[in-house]
C-alpha positions in Angstrom: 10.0 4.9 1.3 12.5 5.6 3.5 15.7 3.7 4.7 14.5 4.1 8.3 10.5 2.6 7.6 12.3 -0.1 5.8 14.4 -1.2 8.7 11.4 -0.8 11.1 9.4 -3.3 8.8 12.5 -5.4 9.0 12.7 -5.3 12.9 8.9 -6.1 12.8 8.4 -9.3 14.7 4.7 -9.8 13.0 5.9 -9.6 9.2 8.5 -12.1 10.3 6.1 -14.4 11.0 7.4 -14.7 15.1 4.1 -13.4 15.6 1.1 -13.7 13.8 -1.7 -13.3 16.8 -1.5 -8.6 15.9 -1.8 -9.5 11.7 -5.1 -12.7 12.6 -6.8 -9.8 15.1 -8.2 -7.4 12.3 -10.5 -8.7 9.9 -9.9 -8.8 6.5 -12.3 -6.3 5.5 -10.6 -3.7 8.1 -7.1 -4.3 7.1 -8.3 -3.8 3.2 -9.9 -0.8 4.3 -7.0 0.5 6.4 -4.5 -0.2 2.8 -6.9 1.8 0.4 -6.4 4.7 2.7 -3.0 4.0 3.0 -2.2 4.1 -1.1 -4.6 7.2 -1.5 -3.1 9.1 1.0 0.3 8.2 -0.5 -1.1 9.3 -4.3 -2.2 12.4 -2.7 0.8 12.9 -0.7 2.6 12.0 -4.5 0.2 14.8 -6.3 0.7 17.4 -3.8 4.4 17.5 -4.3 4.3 17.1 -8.1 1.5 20.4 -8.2 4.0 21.9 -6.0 7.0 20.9 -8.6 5.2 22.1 -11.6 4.0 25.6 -9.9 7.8 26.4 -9.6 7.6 26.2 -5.8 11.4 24.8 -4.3 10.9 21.1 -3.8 13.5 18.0 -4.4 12.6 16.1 -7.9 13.8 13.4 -6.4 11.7 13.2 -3.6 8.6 14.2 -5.6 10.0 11.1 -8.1 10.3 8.4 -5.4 7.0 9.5 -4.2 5.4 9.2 -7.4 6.9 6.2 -7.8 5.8 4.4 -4.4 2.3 5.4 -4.6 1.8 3.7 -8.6 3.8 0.8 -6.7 1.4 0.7 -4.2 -1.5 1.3 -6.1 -0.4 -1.8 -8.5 -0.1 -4.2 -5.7 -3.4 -2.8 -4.3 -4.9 -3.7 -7.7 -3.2 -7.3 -8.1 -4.8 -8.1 -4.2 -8.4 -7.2 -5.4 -8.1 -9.0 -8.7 -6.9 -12.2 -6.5 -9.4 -11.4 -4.1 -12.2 -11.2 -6.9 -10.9 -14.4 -8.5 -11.3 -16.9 -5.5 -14.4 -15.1 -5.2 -15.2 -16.4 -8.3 -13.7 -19.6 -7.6 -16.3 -19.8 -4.4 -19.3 -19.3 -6.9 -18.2 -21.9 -9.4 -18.4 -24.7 -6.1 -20.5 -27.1 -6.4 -22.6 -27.8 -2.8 
């Protein structure tokens, strides 16, 4: 991730919490959707450049490093939401009605 994404989530009024009418529009299901594509394109935006690294093509190491690095970071947190997700699922089920 770039300096320049990370200032644009910083100016970003909506993760700010100034407003949260864009982030309550999208159902849940659609915004989980939209960040599975968003880590596998980023783990195969990450394999591309370390197939590219290891065929002796000129790339930057540390590019292909931070990349790496963002999409297992992404794909971590991706796995934390579903096991939360999964556990107040589980939570629902236990309820008594």
């Amino acid at each position: 991730m770039n300096l320049e994404a990370i200032a644009q989530v910083a100016a970003d009024e909506t993760v700010l919490g100034a407003s949260a009418a864009p982030i309550a529009s999208a159902p849940f299901s659609q915004r989980l959707q939209a960040e599975f594509e968003a880590v596998n394109a980023k783990m195969s935006a990450a394999e591309i450049g370390l197939q590219e690294l290891a065929a002796g093509k000129p790339s930057d190491l540390h590019h292909v490093m931070l990349s790496l690095e963002d999409a297992k970071l992404s794909f971590q947190l991706l796995v934390q939401v579903r096991n939360k997700v999964l556990e107040a699922y589980q939570e629902v089920m236990r309820m008594q009605v």
